[in-house]
N, CA, C and O atoms as a GROMACS GRO file, in nm:
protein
  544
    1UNK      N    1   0.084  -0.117   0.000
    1UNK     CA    2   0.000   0.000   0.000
    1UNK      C    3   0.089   0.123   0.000
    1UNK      O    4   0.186   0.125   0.076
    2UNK      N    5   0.055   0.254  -0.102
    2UNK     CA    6   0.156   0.331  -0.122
    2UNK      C    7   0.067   0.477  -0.029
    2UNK      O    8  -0.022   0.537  -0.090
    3UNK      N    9   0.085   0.500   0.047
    3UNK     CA   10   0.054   0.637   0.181
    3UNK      C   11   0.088   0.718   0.118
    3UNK      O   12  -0.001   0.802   0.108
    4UNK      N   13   0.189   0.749   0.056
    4UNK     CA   14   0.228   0.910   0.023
    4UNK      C   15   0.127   0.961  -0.022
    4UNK      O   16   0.144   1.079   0.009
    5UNK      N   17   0.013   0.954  -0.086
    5UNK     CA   18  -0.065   1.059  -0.160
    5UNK      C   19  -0.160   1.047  -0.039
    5UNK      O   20  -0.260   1.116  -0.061
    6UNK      N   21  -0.165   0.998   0.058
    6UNK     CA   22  -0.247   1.008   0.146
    6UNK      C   23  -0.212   1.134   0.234
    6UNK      O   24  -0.104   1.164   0.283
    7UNK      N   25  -0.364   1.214   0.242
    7UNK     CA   26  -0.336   1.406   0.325
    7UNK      C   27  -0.440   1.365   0.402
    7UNK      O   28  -0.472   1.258   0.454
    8UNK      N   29  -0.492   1.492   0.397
    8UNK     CA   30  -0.596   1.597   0.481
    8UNK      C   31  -0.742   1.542   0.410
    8UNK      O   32  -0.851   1.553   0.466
    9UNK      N   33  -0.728   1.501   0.319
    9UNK     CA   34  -0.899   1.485   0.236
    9UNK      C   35  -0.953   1.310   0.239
    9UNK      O   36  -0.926   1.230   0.149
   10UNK      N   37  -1.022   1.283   0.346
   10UNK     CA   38  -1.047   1.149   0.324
   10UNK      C   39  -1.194   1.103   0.262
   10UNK      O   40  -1.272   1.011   0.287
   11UNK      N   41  -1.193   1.190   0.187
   11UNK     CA   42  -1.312   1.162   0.080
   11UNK      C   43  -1.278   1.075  -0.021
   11UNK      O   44  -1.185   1.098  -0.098
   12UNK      N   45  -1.358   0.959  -0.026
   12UNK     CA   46  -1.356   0.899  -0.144
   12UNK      C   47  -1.414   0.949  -0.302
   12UNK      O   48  -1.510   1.016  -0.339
   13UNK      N   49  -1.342   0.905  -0.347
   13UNK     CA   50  -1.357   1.003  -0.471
   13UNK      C   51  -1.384   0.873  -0.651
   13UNK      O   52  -1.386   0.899  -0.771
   14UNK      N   53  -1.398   0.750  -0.577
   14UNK     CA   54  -1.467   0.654  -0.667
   14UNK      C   55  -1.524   0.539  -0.596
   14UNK      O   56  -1.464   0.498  -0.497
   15UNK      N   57  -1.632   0.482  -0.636
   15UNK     CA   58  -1.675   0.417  -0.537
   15UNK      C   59  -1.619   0.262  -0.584
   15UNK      O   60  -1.583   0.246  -0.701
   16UNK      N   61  -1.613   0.166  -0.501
   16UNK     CA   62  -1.581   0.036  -0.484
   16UNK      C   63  -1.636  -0.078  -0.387
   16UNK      O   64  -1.652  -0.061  -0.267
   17UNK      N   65  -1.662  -0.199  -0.456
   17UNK     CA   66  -1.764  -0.284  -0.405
   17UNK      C   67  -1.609  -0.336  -0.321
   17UNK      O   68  -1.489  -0.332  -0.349
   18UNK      N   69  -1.716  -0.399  -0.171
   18UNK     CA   70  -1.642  -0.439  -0.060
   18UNK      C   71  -1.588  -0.570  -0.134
   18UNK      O   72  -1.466  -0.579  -0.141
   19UNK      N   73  -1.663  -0.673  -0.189
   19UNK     CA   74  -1.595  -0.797  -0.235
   19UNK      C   75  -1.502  -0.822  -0.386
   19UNK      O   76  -1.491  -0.925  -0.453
   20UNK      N   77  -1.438  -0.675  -0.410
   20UNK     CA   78  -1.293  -0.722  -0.501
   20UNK      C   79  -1.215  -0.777  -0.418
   20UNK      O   80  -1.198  -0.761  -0.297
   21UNK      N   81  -1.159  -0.856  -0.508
   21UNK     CA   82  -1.034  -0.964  -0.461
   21UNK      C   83  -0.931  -0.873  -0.537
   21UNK      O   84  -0.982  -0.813  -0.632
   22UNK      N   85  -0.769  -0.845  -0.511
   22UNK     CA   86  -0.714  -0.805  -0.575
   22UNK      C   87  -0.634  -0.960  -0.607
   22UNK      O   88  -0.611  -1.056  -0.535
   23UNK      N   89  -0.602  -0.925  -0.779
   23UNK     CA   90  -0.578  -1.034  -0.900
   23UNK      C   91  -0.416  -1.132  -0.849
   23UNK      O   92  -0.382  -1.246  -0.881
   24UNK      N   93  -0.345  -1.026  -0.761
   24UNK     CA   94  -0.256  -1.117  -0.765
   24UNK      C   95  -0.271  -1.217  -0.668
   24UNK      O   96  -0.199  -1.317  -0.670
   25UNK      N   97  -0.380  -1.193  -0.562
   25UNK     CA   98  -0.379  -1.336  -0.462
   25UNK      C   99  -0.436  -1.418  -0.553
   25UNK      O  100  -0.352  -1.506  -0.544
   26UNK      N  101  -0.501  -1.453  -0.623
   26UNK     CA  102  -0.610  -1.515  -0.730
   26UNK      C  103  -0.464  -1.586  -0.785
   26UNK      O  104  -0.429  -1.696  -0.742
   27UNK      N  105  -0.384  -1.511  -0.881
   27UNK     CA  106  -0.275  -1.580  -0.938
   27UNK      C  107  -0.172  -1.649  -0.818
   27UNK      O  108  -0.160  -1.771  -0.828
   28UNK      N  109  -0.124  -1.606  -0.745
   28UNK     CA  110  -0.077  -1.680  -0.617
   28UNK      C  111  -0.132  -1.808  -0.581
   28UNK      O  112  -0.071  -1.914  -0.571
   29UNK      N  113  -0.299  -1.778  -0.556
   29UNK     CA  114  -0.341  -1.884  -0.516
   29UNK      C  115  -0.389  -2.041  -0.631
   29UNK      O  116  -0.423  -2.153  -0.594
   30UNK      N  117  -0.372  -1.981  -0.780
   30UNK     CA  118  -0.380  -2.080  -0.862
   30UNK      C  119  -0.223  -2.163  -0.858
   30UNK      O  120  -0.208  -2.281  -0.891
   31UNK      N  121  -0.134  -2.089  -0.820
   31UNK     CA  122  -0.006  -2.131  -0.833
   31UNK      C  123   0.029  -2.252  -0.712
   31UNK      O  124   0.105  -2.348  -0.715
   32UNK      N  125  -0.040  -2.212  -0.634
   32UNK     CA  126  -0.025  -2.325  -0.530
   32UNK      C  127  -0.119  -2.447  -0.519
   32UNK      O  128  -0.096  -2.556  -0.467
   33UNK      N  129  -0.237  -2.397  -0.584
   33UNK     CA  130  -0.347  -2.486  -0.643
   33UNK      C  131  -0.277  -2.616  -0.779
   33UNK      O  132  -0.305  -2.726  -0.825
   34UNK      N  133  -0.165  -2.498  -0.794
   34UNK     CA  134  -0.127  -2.634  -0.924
   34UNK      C  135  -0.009  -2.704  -0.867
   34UNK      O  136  -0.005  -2.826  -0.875
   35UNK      N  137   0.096  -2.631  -0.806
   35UNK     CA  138   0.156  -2.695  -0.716
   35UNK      C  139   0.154  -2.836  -0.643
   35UNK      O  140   0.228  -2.932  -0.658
   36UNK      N  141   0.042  -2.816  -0.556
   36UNK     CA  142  -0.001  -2.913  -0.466
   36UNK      C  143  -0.090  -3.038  -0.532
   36UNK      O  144  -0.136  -3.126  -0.459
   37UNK      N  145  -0.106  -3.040  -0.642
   37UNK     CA  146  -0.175  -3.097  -0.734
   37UNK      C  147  -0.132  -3.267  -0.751
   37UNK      O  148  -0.206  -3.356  -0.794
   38UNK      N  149   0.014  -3.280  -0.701
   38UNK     CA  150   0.067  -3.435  -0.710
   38UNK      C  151   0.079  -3.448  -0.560
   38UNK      O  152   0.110  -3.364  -0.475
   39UNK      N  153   0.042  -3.595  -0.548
   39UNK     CA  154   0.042  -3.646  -0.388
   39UNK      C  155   0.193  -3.635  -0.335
   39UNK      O  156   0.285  -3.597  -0.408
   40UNK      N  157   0.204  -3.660  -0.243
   40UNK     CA  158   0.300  -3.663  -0.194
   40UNK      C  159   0.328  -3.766  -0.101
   40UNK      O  160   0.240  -3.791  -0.020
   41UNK      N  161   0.453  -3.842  -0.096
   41UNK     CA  162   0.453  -3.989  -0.057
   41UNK      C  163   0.503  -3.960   0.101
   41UNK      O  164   0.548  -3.846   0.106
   42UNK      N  165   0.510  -4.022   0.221
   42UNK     CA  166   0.616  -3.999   0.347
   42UNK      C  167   0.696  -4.063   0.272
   42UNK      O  168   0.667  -4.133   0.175
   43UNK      N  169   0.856  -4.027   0.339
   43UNK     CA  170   0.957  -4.097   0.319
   43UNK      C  171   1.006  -4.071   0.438
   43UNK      O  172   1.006  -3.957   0.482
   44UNK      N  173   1.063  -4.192   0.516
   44UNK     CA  174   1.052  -4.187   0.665
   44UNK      C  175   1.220  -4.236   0.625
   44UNK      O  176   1.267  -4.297   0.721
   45UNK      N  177   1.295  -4.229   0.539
   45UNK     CA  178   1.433  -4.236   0.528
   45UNK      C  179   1.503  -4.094   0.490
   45UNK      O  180   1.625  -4.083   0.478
   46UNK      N  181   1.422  -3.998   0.475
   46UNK     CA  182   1.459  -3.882   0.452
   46UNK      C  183   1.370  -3.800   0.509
   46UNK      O  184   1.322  -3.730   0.419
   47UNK      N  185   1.319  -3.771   0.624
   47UNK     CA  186   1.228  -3.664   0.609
   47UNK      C  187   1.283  -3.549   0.748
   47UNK      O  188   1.349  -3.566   0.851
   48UNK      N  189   1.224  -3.443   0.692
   48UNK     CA  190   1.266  -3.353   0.808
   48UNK      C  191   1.194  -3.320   0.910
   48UNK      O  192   1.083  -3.372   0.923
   49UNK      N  193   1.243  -3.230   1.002
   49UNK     CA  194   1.174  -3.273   1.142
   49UNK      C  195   1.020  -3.154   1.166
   49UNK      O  196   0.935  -3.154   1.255
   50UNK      N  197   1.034  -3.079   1.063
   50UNK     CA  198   0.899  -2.989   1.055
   50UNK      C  199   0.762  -3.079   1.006
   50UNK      O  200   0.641  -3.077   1.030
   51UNK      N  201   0.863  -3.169   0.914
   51UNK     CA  202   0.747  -3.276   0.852
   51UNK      C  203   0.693  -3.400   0.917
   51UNK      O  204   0.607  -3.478   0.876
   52UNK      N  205   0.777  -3.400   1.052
   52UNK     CA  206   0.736  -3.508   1.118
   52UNK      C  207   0.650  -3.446   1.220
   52UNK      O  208   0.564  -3.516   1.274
   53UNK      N  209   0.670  -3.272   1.265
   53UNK     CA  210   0.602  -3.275   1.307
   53UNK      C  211   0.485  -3.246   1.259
   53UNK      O  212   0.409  -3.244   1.356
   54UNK      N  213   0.423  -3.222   1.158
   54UNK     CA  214   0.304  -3.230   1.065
   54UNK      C  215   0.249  -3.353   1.090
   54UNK      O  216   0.128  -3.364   1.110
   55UNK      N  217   0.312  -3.434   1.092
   55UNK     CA  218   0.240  -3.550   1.096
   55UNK      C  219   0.199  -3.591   1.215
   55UNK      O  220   0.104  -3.664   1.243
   56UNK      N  221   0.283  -3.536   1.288
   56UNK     CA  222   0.209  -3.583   1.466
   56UNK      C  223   0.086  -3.495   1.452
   56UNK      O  224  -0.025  -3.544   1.469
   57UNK      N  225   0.102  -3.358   1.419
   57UNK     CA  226  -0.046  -3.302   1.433
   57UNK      C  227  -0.160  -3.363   1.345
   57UNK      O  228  -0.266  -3.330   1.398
   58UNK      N  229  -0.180  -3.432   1.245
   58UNK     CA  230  -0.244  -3.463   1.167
   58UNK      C  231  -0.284  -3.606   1.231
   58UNK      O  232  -0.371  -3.669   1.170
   59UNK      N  233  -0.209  -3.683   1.389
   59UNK     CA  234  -0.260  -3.763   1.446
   59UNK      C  235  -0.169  -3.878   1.401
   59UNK      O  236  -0.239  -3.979   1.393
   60UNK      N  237  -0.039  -3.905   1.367
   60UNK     CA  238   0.020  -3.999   1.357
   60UNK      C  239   0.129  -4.021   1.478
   60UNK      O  240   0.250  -3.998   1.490
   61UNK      N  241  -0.011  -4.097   1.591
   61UNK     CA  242   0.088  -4.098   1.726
   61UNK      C  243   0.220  -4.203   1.735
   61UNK      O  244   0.282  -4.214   1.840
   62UNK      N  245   0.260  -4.286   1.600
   62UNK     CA  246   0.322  -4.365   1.595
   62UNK      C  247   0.481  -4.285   1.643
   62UNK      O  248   0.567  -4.339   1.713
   63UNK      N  249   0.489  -4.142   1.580
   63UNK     CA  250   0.612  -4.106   1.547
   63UNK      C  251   0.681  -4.030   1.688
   63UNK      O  252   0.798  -3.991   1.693
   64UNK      N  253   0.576  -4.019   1.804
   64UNK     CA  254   0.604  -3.986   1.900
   64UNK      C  255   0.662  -4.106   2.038
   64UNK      O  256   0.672  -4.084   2.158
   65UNK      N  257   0.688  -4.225   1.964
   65UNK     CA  258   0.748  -4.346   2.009
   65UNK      C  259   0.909  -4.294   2.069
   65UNK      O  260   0.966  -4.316   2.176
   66UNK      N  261   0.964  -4.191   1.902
   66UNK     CA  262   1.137  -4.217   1.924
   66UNK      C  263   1.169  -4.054   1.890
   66UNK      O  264   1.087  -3.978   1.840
   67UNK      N  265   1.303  -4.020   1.928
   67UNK     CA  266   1.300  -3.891   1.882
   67UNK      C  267   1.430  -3.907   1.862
   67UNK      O  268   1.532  -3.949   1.917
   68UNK      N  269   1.363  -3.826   1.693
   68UNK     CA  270   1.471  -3.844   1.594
   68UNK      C  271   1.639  -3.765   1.680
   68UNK      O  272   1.637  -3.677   1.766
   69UNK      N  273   1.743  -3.822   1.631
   69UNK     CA  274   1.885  -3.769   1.648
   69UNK      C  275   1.978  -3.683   1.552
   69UNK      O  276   2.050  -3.723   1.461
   70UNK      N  277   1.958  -3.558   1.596
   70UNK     CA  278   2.048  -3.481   1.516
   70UNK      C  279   2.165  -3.413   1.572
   70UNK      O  280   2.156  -3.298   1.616
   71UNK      N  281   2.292  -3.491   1.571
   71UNK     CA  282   2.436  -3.469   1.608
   71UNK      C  283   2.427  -3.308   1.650
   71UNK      O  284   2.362  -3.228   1.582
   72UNK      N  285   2.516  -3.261   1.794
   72UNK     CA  286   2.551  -3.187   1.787
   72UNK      C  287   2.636  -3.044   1.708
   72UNK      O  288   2.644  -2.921   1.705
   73UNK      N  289   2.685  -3.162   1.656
   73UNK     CA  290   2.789  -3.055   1.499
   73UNK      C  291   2.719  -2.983   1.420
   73UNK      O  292   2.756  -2.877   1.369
   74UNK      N  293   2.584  -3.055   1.400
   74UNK     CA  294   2.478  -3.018   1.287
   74UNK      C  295   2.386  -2.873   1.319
   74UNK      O  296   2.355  -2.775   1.251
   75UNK      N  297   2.355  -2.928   1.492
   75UNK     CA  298   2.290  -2.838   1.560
   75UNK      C  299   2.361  -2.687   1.556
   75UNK      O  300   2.287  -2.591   1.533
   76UNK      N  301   2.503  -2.664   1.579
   76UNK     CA  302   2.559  -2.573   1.621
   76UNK      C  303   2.576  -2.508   1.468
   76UNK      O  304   2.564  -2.386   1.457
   77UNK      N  305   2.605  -2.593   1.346
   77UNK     CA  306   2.613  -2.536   1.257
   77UNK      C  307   2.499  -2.442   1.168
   77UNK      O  308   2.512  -2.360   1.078
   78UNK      N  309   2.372  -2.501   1.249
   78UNK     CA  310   2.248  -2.389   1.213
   78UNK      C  311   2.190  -2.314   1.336
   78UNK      O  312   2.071  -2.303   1.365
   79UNK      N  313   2.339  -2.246   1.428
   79UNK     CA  314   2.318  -2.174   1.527
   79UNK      C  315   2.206  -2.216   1.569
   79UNK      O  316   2.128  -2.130   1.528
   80UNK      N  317   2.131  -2.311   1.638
   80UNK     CA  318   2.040  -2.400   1.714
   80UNK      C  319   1.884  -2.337   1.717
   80UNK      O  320   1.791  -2.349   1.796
   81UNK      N  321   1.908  -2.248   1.567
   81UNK     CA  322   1.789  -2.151   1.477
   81UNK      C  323   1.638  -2.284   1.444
   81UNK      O  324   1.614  -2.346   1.340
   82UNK      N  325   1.579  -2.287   1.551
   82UNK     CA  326   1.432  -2.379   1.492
   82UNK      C  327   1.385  -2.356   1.408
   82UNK      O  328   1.299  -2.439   1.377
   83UNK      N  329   1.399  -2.253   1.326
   83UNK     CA  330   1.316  -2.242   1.160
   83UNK      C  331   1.421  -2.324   1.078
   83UNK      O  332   1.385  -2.386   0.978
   84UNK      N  333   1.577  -2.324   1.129
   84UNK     CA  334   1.674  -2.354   1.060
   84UNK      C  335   1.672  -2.598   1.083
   84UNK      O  336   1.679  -2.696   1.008
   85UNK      N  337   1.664  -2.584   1.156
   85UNK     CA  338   1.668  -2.705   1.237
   85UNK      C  339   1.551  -2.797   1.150
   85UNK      O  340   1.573  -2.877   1.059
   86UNK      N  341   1.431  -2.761   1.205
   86UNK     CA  342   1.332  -2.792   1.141
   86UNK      C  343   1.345  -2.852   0.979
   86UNK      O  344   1.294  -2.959   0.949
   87UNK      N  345   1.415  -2.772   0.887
   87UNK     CA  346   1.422  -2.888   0.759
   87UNK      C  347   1.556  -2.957   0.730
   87UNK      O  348   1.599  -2.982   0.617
   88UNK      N  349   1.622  -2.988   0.855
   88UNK     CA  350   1.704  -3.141   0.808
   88UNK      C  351   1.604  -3.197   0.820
   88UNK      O  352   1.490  -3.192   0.865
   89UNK      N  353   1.726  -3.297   0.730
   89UNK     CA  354   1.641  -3.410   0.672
   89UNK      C  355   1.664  -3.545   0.739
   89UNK      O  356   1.739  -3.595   0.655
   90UNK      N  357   1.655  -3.610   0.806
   90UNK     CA  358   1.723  -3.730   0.914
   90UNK      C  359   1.676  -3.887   0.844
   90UNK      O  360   1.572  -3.902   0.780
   91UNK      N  361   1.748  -3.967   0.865
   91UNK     CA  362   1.679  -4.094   0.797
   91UNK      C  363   1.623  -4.191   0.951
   91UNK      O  364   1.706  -4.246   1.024
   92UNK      N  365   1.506  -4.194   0.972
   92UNK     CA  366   1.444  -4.212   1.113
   92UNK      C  367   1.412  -4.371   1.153
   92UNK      O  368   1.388  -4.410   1.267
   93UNK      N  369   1.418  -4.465   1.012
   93UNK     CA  370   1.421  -4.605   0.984
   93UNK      C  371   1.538  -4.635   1.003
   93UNK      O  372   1.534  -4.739   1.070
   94UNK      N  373   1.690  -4.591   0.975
   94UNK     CA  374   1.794  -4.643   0.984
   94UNK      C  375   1.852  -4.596   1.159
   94UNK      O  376   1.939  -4.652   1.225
   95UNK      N  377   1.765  -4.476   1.198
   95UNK     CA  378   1.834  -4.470   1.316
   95UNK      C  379   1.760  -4.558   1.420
   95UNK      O  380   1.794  -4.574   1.537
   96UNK      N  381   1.668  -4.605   1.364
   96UNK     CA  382   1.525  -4.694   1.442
   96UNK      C  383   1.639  -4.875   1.489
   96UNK      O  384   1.651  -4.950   1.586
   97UNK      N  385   1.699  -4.864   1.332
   97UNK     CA  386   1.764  -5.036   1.311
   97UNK      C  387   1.916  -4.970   1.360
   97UNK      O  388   1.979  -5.066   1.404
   98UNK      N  389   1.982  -4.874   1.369
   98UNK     CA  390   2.064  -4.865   1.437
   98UNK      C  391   2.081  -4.895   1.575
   98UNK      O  392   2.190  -4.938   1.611
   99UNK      N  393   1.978  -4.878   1.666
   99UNK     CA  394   1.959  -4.855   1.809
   99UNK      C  395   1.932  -4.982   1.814
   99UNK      O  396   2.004  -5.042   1.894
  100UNK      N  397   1.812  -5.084   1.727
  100UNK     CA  398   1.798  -5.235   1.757
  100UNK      C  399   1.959  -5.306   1.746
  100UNK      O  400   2.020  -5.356   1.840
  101UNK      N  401   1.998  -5.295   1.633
  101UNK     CA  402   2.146  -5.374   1.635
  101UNK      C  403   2.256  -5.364   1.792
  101UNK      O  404   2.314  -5.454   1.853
  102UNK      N  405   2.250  -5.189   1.823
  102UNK     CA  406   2.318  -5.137   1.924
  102UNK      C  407   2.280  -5.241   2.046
  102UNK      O  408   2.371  -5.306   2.097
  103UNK      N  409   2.139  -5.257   2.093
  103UNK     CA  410   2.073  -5.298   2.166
  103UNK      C  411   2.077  -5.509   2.192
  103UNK      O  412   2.066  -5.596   2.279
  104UNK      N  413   2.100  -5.489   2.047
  104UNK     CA  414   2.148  -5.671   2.023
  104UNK      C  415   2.247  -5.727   2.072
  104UNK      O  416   2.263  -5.841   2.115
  105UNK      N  417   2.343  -5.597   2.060
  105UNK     CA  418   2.458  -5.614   2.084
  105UNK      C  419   2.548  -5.630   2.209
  105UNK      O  420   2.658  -5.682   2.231
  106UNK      N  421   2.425  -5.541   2.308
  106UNK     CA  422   2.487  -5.521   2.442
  106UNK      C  423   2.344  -5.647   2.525
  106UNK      O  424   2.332  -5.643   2.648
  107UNK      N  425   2.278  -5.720   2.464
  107UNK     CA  426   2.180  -5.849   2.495
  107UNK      C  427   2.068  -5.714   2.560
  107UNK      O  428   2.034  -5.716   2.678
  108UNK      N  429   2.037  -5.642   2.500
  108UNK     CA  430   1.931  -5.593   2.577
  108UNK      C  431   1.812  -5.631   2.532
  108UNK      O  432   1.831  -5.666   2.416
  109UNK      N  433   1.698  -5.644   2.560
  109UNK     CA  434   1.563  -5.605   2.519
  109UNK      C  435   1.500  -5.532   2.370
  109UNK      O  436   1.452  -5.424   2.407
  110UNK      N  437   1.482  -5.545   2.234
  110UNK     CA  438   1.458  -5.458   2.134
  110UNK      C  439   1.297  -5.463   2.112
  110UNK      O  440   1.248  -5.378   2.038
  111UNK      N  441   1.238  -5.531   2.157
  111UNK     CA  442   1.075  -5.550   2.121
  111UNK      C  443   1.007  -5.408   2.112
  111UNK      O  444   0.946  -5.362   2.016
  112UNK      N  445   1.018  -5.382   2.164
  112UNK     CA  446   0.995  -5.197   2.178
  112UNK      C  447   1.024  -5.141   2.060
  112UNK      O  448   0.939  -5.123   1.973
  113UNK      N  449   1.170  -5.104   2.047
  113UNK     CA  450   1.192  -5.070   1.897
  113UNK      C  451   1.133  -5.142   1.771
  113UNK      O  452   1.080  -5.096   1.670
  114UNK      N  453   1.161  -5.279   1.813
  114UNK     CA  454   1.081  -5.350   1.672
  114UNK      C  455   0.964  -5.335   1.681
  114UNK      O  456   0.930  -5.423   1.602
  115UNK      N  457   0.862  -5.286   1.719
  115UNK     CA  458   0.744  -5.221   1.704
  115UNK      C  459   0.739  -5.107   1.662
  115UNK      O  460   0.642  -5.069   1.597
  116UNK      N  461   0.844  -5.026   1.691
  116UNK     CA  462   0.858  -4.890   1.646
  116UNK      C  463   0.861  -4.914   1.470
  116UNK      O  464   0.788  -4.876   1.378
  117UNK      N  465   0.999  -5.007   1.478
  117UNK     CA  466   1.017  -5.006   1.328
  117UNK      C  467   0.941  -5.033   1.270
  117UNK      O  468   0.928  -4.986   1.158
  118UNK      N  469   0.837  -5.144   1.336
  118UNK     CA  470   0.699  -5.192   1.193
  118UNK      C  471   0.644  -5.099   1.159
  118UNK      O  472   0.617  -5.092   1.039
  119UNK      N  473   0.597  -4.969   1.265
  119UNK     CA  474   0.512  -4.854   1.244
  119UNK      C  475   0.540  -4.764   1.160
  119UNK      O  476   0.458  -4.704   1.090
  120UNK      N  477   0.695  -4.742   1.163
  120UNK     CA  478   0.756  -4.642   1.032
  120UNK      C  479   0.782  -4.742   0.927
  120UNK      O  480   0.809  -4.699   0.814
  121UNK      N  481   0.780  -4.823   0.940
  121UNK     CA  482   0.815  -4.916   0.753
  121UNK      C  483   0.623  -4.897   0.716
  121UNK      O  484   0.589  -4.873   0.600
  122UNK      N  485   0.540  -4.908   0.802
  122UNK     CA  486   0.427  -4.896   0.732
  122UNK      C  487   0.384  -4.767   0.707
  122UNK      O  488   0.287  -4.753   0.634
  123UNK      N  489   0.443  -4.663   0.758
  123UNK     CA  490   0.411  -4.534   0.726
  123UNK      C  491   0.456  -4.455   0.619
  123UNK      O  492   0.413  -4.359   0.556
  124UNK      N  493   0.596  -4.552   0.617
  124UNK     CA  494   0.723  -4.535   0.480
  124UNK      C  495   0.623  -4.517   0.354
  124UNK      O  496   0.555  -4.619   0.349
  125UNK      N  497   0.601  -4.465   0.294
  125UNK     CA  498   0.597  -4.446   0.110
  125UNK      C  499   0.395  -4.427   0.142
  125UNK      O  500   0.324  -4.433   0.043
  126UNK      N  501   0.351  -4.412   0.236
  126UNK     CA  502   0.220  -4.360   0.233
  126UNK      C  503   0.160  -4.246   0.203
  126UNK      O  504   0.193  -4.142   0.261
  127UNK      N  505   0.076  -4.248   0.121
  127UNK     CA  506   0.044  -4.062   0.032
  127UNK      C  507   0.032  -3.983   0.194
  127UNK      O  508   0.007  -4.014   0.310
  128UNK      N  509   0.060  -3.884   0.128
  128UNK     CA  510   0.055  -3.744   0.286
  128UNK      C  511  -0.054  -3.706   0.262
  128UNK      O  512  -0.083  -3.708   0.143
  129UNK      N  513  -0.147  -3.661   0.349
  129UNK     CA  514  -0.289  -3.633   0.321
  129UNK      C  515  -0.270  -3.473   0.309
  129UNK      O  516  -0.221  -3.404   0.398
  130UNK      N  517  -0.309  -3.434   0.203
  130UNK     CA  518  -0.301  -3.274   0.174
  130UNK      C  519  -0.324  -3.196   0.230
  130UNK      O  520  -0.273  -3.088   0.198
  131UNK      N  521  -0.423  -3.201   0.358
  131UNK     CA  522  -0.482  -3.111   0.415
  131UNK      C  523  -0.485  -3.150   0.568
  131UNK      O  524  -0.554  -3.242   0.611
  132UNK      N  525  -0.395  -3.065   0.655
  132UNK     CA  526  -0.400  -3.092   0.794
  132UNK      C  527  -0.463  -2.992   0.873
  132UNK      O  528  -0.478  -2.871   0.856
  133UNK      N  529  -0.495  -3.064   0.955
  133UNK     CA  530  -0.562  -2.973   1.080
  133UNK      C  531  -0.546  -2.982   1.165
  133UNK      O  532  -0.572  -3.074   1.243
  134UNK      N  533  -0.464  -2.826   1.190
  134UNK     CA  534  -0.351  -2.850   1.261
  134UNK      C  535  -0.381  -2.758   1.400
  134UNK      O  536  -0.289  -2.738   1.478
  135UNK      N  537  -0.524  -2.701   1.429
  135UNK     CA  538  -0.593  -2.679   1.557
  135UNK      C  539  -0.663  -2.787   1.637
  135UNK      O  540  -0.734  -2.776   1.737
  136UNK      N  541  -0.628  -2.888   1.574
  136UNK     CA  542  -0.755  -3.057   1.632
  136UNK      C  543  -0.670  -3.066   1.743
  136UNK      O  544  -0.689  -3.153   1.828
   0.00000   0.00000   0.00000
């Protein structure tokens, strides 16, 4: 919105209906309309941690089992910035079978995790539902 010609006279001086849309949200919003147009698969070997949490809000209490691991080095290198953090990308299946092997290894208990893992191999390559609701 450009103020400068705005003074002393707040008379309108052409009239205008309350329901124009101005054209570029219209084009904006076709652009994301075409965008969003192909599904989109989970990939629980790559996904980042904004997208996982999308998915907890959208009710996938599976993923609140394990929490994902992202190395200190990584952290410090995106000054520990949560907008920044949020899109690594972590592989959450291999760190799932990392911790079982770890766990094999020292005779502990894995049943736990191997439940975890069935839940993300079945969540692995499942369309993302387009539309979350993310006040529920």
């Amino acid at each position: 919105m450009n103020i400068l010609n705005v003074g002393q006279n707040y008379s309108i001086t052409t009239a205008a209906s309350g329901n124009k849309m101005p054209t570029e949200s219209i084009a904006v919003e076709k652009n994301i309309n075409q965008n969003n147009s192909q599904p989109t698969k989970i990939d629980m070997r790559n996904i980042s941690i904004d997208e996982i949490n999308t998915l907890i809000k959208s009710g996938e209490s599976a993923l609140l089992d394990v929490v994902p691991f992202i190395p200190l080095n990584v952290l410090e290198q995106y000054n520990n910035d949560p907008e920044k953090i949020g899109k690594i990308k972590v592989d959450l299946i291999g760190q799932v079978e990392k911790s079982i092997d770890f766990k094999k290894s020292i005779g502990e208990n894995t049943d736990f995790l191997s439940g975890v893992l069935s839940k993300f191999k079945d969540l692995d390559g499942k369309q993302l539902n387009g539309k979350v609701d993310i006040l529920a």
